[in-house]
VODO-196264 format. One line per 4 residues: number of its first residue (from 0); their letters; for each residue x, y, z of C-alpha. Coordinates in Angstrom, 3 decimals. Each point is the difference from the previous one (the first is absolute). Example, Ala and Ser with C-alpha at 12.3 -4.5 7.8 and 13.67 -1.06 7.14 Angstrom:
0	as	12.300,-4.500,7.800 | 1.370,3.440,-0.660
***
This chain:
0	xxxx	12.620,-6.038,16.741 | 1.287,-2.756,-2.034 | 0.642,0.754,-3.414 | 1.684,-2.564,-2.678
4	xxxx	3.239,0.567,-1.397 | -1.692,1.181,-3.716 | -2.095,2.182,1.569 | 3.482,1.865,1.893
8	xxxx	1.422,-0.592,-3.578 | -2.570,2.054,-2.212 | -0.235,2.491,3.340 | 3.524,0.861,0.151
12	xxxx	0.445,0.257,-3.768 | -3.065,0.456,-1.963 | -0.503,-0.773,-3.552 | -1.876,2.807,-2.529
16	xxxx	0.288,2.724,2.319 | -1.232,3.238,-1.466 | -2.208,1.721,-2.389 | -0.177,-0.067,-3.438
20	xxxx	-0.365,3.223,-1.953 | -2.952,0.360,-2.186 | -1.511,-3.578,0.824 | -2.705,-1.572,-1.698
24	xxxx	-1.588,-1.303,3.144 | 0.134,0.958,3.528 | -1.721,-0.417,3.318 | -0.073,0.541,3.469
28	xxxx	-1.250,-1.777,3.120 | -0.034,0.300,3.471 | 0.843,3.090,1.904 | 3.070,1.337,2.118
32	xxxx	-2.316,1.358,2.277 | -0.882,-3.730,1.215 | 3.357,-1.346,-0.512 | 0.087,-1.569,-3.281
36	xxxx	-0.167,1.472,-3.576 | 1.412,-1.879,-3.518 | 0.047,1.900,-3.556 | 0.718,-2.002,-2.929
40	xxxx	1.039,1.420,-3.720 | 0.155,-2.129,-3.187 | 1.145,0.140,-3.064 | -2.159,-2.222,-2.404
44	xxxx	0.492,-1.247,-3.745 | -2.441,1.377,-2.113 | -0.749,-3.706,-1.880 | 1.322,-2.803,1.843
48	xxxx	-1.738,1.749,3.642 | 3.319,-0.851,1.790 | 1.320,1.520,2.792 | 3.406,1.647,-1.244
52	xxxx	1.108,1.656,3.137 | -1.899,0.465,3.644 | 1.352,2.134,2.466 | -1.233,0.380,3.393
56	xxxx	0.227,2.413,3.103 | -1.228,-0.935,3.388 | -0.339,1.610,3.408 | -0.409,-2.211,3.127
60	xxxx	1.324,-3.182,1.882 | 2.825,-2.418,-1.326 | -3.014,-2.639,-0.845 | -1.778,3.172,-2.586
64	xxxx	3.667,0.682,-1.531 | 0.640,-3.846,-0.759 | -3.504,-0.416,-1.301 | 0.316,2.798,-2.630
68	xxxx	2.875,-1.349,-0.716 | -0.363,-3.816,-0.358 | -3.632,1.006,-1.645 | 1.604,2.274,-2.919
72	xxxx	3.182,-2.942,-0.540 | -3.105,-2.380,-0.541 | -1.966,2.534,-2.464 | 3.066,1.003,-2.242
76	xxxx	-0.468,-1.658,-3.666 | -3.136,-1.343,0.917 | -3.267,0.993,-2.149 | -2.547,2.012,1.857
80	xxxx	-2.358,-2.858,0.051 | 2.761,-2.341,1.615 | 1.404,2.945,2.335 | -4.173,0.435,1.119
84	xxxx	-0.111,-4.101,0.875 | 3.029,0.754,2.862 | -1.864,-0.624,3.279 | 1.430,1.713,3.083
88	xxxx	0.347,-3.964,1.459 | 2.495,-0.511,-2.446 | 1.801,3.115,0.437 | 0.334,-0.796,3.735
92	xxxx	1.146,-3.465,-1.230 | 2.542,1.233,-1.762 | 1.557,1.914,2.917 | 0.172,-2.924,1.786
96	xxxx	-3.188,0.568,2.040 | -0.806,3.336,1.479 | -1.182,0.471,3.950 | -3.669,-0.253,0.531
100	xxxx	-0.151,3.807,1.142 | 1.440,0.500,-3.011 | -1.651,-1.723,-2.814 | -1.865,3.184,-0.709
104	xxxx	3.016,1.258,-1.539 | -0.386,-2.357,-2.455 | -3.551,1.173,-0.951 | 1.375,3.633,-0.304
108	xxxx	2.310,-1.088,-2.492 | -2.078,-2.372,-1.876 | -2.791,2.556,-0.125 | 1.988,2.629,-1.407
112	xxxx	1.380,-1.706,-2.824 | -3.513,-0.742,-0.798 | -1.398,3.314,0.212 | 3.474,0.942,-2.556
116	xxxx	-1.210,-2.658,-2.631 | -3.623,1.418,0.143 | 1.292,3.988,-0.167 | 1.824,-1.626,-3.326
120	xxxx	-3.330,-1.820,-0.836 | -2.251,2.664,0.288 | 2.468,2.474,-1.748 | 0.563,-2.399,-3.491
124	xxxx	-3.946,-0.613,0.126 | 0.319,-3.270,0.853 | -1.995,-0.350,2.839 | -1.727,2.775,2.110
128	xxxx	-0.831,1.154,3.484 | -1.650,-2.261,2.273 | -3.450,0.859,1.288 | -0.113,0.562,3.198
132	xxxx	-2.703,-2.878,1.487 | 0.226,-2.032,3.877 | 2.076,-2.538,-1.809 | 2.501,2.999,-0.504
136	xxxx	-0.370,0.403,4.185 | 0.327,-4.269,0.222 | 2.820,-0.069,-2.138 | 1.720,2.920,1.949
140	xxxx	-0.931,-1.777,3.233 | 2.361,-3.024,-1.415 | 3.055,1.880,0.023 | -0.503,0.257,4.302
144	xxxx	2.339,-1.923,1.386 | -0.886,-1.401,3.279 | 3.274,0.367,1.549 | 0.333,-3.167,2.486
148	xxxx	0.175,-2.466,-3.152 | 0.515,2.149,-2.508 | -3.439,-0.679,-2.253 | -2.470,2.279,-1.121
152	xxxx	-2.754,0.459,1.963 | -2.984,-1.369,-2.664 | 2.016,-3.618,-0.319 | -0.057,0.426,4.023
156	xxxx	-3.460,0.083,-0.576 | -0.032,3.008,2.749 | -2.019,2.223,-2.305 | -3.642,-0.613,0.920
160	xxxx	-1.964,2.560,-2.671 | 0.850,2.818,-1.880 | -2.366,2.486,-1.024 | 0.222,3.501,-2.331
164	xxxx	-2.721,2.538,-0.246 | -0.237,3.410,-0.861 | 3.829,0.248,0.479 | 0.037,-1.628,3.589
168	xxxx	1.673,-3.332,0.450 | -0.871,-2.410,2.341 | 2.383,-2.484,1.180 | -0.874,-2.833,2.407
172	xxxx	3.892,-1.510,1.590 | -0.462,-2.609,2.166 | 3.008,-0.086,2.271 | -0.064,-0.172,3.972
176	xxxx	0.064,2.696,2.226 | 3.133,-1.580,1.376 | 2.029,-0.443,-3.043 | 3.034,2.354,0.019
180	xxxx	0.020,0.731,-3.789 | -3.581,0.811,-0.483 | 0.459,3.891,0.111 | 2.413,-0.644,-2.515
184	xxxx	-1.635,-1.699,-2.363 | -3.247,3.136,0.189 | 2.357,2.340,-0.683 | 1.725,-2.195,-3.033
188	xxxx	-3.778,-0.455,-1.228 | -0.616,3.782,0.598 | 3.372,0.927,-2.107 | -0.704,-2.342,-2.920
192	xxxx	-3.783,1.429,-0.487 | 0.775,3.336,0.706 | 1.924,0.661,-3.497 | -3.084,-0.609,-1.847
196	xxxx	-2.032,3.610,-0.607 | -3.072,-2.279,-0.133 | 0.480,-0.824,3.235 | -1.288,3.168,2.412
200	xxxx	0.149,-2.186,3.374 | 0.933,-3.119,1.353 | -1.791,-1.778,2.702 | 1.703,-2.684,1.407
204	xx	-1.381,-2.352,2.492 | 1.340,-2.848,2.480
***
């Protein structure tokens, strides 16, 4: 697997490694169970809402280690509404490009750091908890990354309907029965919904 020379760089010597004691913010996605897991801790100022300090600790491939890394050297003195506006595009940009079975690395880290600035949010009152609605399952289903290109799977237009009632939800792939990544991509869809206690069973079809 070709990997570019920043992406060896922030590997082999990681920036913000760690955990910082008593944060104000923290989060964690992803799971070491299927391969890839990212926690984030921040340390905000009260007033201005900048990031002081982010630290990060990460458990997975070299592409999840460089993405926590690059992603926290990008969010450091940024405000929170700056730090939210990072895309995981540009955070792949600025490693030089990531490989497209890889790119979901990117969304770990990107999602992460967002789901730190909300913890902060929702703790200073200012902003709270999302309902849970289908965009919540649409806007999960954009973080799949479709790993022959390395785009999610509603720009690839390979979502055909999703559905959610009485805690079931119904999602309609369209991807050929000959496609070598299309167990993959279920099982991504079934490990992004499954967090959600709303959610009592996913139904996936193709």
């Amino acid at each position: 697997m070709q990997y570019s020379q920043k992406v060896l760089d922030h590997f082999m010597k990681p920036h913000n490694v760690g955990k910082i004691e008593k944060p104000d913010a923290e989060a964690t996605e992803g799971s070491p169970a299927c391969g890839d897991q990212v926690s984030i801790f921040m340390k905000v100022d009260p007033k201005s809402h900048v990031i002081k300090d982010i630290k990060f600790q990460s458990y997975g491939c070299a592409s999840n280690i460089a993405t926590g890394s690059i992603i926290t050297d990008m969010a450091m003195g940024k405000t929170l509404e700056e730090a939210k506006d990072i895309s995981w595009k540009e955070a792949a940009e600025e490693l030089d490009g990531l490989p497209p079975v890889k790119m979901h690395c990117s969304v770990l880290a990107v999602d992460t750091l967002r789901k730190a600035i909300k913890d902060y949010e929702i703790k200073h009152n200012l902003s709270e908890a999302d309902v849970f609605s289908k965009e919540t399952i649409v806007e999960e289903l954009k973080k799949v990354i479709y790993p022959k290109v390395g785009e999610d799977i509603v720009t690839l237009k390979m979502v055909k309907y999703v559905g959610f009632e009485d805690g079931i939800a119904i999602i309609d792939l369209e991807i050929p029965k000959f496609d070598k990544y299309r167990e993959n991509v279920a099982e991504e869809v079934q490990e992004h919904l499954e967090q959600y206690p709303e959610i009592k069973e996913v139904k996936i079809t193709m």
